[in-house]
C-alpha positions as CSV (number, residue, x, y, z in Angstrom):
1,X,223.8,121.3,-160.3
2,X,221.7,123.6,-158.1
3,X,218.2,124.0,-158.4
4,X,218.5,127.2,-160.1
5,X,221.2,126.4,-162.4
6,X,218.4,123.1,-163.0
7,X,216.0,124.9,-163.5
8,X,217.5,127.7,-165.8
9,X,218.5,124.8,-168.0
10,X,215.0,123.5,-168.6
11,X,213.3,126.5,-169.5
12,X,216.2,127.6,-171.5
13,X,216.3,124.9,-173.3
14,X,212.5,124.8,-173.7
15,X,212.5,128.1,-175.3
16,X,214.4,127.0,-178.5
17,X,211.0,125.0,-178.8
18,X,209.0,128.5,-180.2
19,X,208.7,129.6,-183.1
20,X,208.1,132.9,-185.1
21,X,204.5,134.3,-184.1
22,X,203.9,131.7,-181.2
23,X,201.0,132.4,-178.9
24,X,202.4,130.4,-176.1
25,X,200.9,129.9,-172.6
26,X,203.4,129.5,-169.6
27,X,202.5,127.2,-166.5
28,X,203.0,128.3,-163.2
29,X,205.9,127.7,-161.5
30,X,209.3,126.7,-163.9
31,X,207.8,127.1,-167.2
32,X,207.4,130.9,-166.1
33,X,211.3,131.6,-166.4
34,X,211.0,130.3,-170.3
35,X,210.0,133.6,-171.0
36,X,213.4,135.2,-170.2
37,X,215.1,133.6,-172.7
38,X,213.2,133.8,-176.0
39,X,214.6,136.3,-178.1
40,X,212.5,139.3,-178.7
41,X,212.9,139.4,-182.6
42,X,210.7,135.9,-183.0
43,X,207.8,137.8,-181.7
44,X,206.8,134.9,-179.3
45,X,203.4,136.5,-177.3
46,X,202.5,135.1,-174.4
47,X,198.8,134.5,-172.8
48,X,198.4,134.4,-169.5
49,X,194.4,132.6,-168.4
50,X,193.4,134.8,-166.1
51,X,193.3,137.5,-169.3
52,X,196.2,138.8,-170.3
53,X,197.4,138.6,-173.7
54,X,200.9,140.2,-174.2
55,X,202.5,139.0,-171.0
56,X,205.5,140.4,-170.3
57,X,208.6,140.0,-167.7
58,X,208.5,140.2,-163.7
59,X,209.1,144.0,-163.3
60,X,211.5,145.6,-161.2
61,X,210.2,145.5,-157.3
62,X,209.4,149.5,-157.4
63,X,207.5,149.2,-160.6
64,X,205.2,146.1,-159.5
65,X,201.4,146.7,-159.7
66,X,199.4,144.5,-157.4
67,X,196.7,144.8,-159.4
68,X,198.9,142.8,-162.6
69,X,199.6,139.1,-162.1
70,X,200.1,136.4,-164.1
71,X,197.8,133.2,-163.3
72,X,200.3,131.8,-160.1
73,X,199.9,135.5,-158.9
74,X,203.4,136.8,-159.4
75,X,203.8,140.4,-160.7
76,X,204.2,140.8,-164.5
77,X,204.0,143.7,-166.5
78,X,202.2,144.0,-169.9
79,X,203.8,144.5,-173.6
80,X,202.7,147.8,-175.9
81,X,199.6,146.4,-177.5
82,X,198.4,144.1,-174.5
83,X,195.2,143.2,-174.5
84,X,192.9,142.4,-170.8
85,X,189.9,140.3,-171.1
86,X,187.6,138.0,-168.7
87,X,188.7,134.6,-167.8
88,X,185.8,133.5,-170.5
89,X,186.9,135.3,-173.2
90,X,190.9,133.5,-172.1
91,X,189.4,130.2,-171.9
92,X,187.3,130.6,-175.0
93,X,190.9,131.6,-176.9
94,X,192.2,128.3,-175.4
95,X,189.1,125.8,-175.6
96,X,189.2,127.4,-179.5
97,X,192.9,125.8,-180.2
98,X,194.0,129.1,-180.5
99,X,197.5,128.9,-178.6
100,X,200.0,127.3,-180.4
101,X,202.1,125.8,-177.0
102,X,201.3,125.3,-174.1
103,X,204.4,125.2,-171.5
104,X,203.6,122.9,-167.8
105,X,205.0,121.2,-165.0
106,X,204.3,117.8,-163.9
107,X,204.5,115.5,-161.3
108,X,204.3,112.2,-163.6
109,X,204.3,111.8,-167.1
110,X,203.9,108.5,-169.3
111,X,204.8,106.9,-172.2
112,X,201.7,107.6,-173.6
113,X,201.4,111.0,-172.8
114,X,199.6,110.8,-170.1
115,X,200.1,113.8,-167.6
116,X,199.8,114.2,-163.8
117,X,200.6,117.4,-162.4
118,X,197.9,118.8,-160.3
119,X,197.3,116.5,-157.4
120,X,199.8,115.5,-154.2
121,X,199.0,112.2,-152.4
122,X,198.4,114.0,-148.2
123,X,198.1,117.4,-149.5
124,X,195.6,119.9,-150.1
125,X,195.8,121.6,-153.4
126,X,193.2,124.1,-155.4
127,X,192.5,122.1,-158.0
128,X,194.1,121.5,-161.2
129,X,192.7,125.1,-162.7
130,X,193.7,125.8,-166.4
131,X,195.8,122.5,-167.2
132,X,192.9,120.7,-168.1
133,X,191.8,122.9,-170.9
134,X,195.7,124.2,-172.0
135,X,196.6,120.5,-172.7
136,X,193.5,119.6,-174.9
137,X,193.3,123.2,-176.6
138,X,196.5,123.7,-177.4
139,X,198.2,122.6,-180.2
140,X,201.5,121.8,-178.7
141,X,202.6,120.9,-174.9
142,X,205.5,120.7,-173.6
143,X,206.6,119.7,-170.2
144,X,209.1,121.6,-168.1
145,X,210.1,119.4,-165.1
146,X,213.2,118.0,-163.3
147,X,213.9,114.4,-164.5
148,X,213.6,113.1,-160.9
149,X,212.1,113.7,-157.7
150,X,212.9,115.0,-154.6
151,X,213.7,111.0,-153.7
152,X,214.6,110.8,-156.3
153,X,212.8,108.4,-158.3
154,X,211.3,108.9,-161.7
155,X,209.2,111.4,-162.6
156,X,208.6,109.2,-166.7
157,X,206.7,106.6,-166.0
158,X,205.2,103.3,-168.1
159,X,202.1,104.4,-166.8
160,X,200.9,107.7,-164.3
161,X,200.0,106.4,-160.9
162,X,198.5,109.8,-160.3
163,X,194.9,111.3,-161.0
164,X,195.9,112.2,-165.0
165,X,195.2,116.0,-166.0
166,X,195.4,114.5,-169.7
167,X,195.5,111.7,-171.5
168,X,197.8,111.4,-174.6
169,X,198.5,115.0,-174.9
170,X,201.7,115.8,-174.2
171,X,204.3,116.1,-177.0
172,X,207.6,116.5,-175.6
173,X,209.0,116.2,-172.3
174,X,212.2,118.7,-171.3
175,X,214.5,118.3,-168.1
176,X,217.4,119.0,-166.8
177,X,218.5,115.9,-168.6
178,X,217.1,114.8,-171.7
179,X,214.6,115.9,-174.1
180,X,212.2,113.2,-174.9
181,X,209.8,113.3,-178.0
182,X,206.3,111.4,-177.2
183,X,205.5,109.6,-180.5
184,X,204.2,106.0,-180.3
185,X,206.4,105.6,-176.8
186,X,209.4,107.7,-176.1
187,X,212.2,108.7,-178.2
188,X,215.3,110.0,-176.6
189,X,216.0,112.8,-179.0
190,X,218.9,115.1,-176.6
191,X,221.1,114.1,-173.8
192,X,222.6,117.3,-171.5
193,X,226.3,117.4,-172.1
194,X,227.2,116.1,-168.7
195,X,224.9,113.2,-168.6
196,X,225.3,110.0,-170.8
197,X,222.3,107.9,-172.6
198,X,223.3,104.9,-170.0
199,X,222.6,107.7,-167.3
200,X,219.6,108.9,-168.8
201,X,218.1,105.4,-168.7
202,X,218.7,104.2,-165.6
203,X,217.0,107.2,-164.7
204,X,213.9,107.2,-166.7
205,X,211.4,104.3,-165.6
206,X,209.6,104.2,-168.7
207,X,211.0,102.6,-172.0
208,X,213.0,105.0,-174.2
209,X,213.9,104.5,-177.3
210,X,217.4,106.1,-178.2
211,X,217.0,108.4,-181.9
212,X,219.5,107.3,-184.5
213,X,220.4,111.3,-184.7
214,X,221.4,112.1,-180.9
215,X,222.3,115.2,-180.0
216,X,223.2,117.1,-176.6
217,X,222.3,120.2,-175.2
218,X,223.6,122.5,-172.2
């Protein structure tokens, strides 16, 4: 698969994760693209940190307003009854386990749920802005990632080798794939339909145990 047929898979299979009412919080980066496939009639709104609640989709490039950006900075546009607020009033919504989900990338998780996905070993970064609070304050998190990297090696790990974001918060873990529960280890709970658990395994570096009710996605 390409990368964007990868990553369309990921975040449309994480979608299936909301539910009726969510207030969901999108990552940078892959999670964003969740948002195009959640159907409308769930009434899934979406919060964006830098104070936005009622996110909507990327507009069309004549109807971009520079002035309305999600968190990473790309152009979104804003759903009839948005709300705009300061960055402490968004964080105060998130410290206040107000969001029901939090969607993120990663660059390592464990099978503790331990998360890494803010720091690259020779790089200069920002900083790990929002993560931090998103995973503790939110009642759900999923991760969005490719299984592998770009060496691919393992991206599950028995234990993160880099500086963790969290510890023990992440719930589920969704690539291209698998879709891997975090509940006392790692429970395999979805195979893609053109992988196989043997596959999926030899993949994953960390322990996974297999659920007794398997299913596949696509």
């Amino acid at each position: 698969m390409d990368k964007n047929a990868i990553r369309e898979r990921i975040a449309r299979r994480v979608a299936r994760e909301l539910q009726k009412g969510d207030l969901v919080n999108l990552g940078i980066g892959l999670p964003t693209q969740v948002a195009n496939y959640v159907d409308d009639s769930l009434g899934v709104i979406f919060q964006s940190e830098n104070g936005l609640v009622g996110l909507g989709p990327e507009p069309a490039m004549e109807l971009v307003d520079s002035d309305l950006t999600n968190a990473g900075g790309q152009p979104v546009t804003a759903v009839p009854g948005a709300a705009f607020f300061d960055s402490a009033l968004s964080f105060a919504i998130i410290r206040g386990g107000h969001v029901d989900v939090t969607v993120l990338g990663a660059l390592e998780v464990d099978e503790e749920g331990n998360l890494a996905n803010w720091i690259i070993p020779g790089k200069m970064v920002p900083g790990m802005g929002g993560a931090m609070d998103l995973v503790n304050g939110a009642k759900r998190v999923i991760i969005a990632m490719e299984h592998c990297d770009k060496n691919g090696q393992s991206k599950i790990l028995p234990r993160c080798r880099l500086p963790l974001t969290a510890a023990g918060q992440v719930n589920l873990i969704v690539t291209e794939k698998a879709v891997i529960e975090v509940k006392h280890g790692l429970i395999l709970r979805e195979i893609a339909s053109d992988t196989t658990v043997d596959e999926v395994i030899a993949q994953t570096t960390a322990p996974l145990r297999v659920s007794e009710t398997l299913t596949q996605f696509s």
